[in-house]
C-alpha positions in Angstrom: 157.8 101.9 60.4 161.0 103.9 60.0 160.1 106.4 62.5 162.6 107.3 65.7 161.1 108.6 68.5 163.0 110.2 71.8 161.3 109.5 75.0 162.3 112.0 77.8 161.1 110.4 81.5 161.6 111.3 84.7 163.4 109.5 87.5 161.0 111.4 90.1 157.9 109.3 90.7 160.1 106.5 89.1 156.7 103.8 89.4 154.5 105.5 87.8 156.7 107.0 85.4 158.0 103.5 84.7 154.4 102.8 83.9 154.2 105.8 81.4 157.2 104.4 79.4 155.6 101.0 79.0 152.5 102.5 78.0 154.3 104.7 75.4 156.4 102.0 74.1 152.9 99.6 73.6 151.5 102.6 71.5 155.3 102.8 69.1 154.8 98.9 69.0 151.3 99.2 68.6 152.1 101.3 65.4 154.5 99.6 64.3 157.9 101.3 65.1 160.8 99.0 65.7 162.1 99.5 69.2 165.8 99.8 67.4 164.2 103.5 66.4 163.5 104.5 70.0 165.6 105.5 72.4 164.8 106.2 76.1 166.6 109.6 78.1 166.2 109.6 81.7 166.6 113.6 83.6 166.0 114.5 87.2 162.2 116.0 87.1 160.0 117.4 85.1 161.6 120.9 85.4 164.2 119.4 83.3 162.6 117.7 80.9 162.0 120.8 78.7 166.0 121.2 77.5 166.1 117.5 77.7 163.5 118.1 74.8 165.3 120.9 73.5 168.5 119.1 73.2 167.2 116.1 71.0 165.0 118.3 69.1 168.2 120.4 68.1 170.4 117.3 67.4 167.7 117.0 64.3 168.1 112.6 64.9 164.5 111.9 66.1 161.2 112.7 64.2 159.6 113.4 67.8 159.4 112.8 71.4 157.5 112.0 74.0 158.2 113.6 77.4 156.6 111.8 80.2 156.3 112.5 84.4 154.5 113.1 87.1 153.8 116.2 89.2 152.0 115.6 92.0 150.4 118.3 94.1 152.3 118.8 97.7 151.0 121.4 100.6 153.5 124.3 98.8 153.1 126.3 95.2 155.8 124.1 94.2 153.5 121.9 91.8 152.2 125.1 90.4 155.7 126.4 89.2 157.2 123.1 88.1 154.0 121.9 85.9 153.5 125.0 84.5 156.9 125.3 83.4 157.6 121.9 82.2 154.2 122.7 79.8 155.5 125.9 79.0 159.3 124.7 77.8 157.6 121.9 76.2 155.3 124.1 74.0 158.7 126.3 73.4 160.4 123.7 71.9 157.5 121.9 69.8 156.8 125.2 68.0 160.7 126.4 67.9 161.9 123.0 66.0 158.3 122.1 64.6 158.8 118.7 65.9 155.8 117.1 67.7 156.3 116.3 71.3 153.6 114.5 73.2 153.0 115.7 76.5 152.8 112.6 78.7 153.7 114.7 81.4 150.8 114.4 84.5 149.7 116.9 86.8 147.6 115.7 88.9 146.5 116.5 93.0 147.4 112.7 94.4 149.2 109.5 93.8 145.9 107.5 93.1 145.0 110.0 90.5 149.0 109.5 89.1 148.7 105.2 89.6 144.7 105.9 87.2 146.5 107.6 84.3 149.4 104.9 84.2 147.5 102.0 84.3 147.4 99.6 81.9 145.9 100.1 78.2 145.3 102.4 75.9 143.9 104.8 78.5 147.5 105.3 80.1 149.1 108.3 79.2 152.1 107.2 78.0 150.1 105.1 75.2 148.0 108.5 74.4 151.2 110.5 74.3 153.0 108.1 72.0 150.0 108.1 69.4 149.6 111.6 69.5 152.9 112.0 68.2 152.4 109.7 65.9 149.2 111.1 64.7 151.0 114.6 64.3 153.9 112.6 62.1 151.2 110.9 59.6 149.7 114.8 59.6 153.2 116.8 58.7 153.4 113.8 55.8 150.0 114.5 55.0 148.6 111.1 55.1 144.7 110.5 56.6 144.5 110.0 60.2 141.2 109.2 60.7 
């Protein structure tokens, strides 16, 4: 598959995030993109993952991207600003460039819920964000994805 695919992670909550790229990268190899045609961007946090997004999605080189992290709830609204606006800016830039972007991005309330979505599989998040992307490419060409 010709297909070239951005992944945006986060160096915040680098394990589980680490987990998220494999679990992405599984789903491109699954489908059969060559890992020549993916390329990985590291940023801060998931605050600035959005022009991360933005930025590739401009540059008009990748036919999507997956943006992956992990927000995990602390004792101040802090969580609430930072996922919200990562979804937000994410949204933004997937209907502003019509490129789809998987949002492999978790919010969750601990670290064992973060380690259960990052696990190993096709139930990690990083797999399901990859193949949603992937789904939405087949669908702008058009082709059956059932």
């Amino acid at each position: 598959m010709n297909t070239r695919i951005a992944i945006v992670a986060t160096r915040w909550n680098c394990e589980i995030v680490d987990a998220l790229i494999d679990g992405a990268r599984q789903a491109l190899s699954d489908w059969g993109v060559r890992g020549s045609n993916t390329r990985l961007y590291r940023v801060p946090g998931a605050f600035e993952v959005p022009l991360a997004c933005e930025r590739i999605a401009h540059g008009k080189h990748f036919d999507a991207v997956v943006a992956l992290g992990a927000v995990i709830r602390g004792e101040t609204p802090h969580f609430d600003f930072v996922a919200g606006e990562c979804a937000r800016g994410l949204q933004d830039v997937m209907l502003r460039y019509g490129i789809p972007l998987g949002f492999g991005v978790l919010t969750v309330d601990t670290v064992e819920q973060a380690t259960a979505r990052s696990g190993e599989g096709k139930d990690n998040k990083g797999y399901e964000s990859a193949q949603a992307v992937l789904e939405m490419i087949r669908f702008e060409w058009g082709l059956e994805t059932s």
